[in-house]
C-alpha positions in Angstrom: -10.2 69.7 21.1 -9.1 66.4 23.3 -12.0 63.7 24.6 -11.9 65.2 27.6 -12.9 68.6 27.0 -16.3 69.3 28.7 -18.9 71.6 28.1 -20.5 74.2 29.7 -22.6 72.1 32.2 -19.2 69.6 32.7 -20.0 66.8 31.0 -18.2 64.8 29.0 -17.7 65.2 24.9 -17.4 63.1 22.8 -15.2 64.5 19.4 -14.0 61.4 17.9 -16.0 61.4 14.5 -14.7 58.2 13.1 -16.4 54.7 13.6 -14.9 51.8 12.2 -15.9 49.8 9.0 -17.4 46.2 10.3 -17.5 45.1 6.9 -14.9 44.4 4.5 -14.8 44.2 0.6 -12.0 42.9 -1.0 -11.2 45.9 -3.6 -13.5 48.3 -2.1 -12.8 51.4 -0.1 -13.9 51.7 3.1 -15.9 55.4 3.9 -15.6 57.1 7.5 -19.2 55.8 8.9 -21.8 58.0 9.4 -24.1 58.6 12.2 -26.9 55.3 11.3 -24.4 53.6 8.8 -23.8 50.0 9.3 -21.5 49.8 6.4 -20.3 52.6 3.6 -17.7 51.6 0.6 -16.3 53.2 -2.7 -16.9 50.2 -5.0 -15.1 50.7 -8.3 -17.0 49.1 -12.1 -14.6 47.7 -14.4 -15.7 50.4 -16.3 -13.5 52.8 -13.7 -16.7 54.4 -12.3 -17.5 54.4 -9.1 -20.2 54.1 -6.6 -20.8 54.7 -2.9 -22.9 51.4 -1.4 -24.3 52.7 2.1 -26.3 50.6 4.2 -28.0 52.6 7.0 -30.1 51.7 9.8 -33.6 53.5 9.2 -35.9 51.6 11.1 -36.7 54.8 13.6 -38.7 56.4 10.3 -40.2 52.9 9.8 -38.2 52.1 6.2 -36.1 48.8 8.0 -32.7 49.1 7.0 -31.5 50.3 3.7 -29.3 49.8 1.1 -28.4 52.8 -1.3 -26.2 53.3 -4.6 -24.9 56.8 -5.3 -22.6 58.0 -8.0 -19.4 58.9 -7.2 -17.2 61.9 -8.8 -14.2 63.2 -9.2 -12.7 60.2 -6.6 -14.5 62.1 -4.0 -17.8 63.6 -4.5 -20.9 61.4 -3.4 -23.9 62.6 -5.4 -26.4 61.6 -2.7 -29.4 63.2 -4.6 -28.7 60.9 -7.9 -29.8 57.2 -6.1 -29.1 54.7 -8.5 -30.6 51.8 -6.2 -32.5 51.7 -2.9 -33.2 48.2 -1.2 -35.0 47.3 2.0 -33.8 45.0 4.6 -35.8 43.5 7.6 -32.9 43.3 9.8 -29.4 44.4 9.7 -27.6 41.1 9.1 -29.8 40.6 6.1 -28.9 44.4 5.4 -25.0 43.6 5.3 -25.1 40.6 3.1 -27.4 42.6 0.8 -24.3 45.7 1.1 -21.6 42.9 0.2 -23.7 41.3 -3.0 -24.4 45.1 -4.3 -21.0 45.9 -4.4 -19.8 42.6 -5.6 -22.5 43.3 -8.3 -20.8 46.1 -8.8 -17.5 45.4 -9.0 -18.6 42.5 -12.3 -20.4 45.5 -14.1 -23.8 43.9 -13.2 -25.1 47.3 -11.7 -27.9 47.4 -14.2 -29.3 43.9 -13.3 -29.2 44.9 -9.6 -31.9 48.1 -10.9 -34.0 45.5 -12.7 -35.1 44.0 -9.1 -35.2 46.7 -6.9 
């Protein structure tokens, strides 16, 4: 499919899926965006696990913006029902540097002092 296939009433369609990452992290791997994302990474602990940090926009359900940990398997499997940490932003600047100090966390194998506050 090209952008400028239409549907059935004509208009327009939009297919391209990818959005791109605003945020970078030195040693972290940006994610494909999805649809309320602000920012999405693969952070890796000197441990060699690794973590997907998402920071989504989830004000229209009254939660702010928030900033989630998941586990990450296999180099490729995001285990989005196993939250490892869920913070609360009031706006989405505060939201990105929050995203940037979890993964830095992260990346010094200071995960579990991250839980501690949250």
């Amino acid at each position: 499919m090209s952008k400028n296939d239409t549907t059935s009433n004509d208009q327009p369609i939009n297919t391209s899926s990818s959005r791109t990452q605003a945020v970078e992290i030195a040693n972290a791997l940006p994610i494909l965006l999805h649809a309320l994302d602000l920012a999405r990474h693969t952070v890796i602990a000197p441990n060699g696990k690794r973590f997907v940090v998402a920071t989504s926009d989830d004000t229209h359900l009254g939660r702010g913006y928030i900033t989630n940990v998941y586990p990450q398997q296999n180099d490729y499997l995001t285990l989005v029902r196993l939250t490892i940490l869920e913070t609360t932003s009031n706006t989405p600047e505060e939201a990105i540097k929050r995203h940037i100090s979890v993964a830095h966390a992260i990346q010094q194998g200071k995960l579990k002092e991250l839980n501690k506050f949250a």
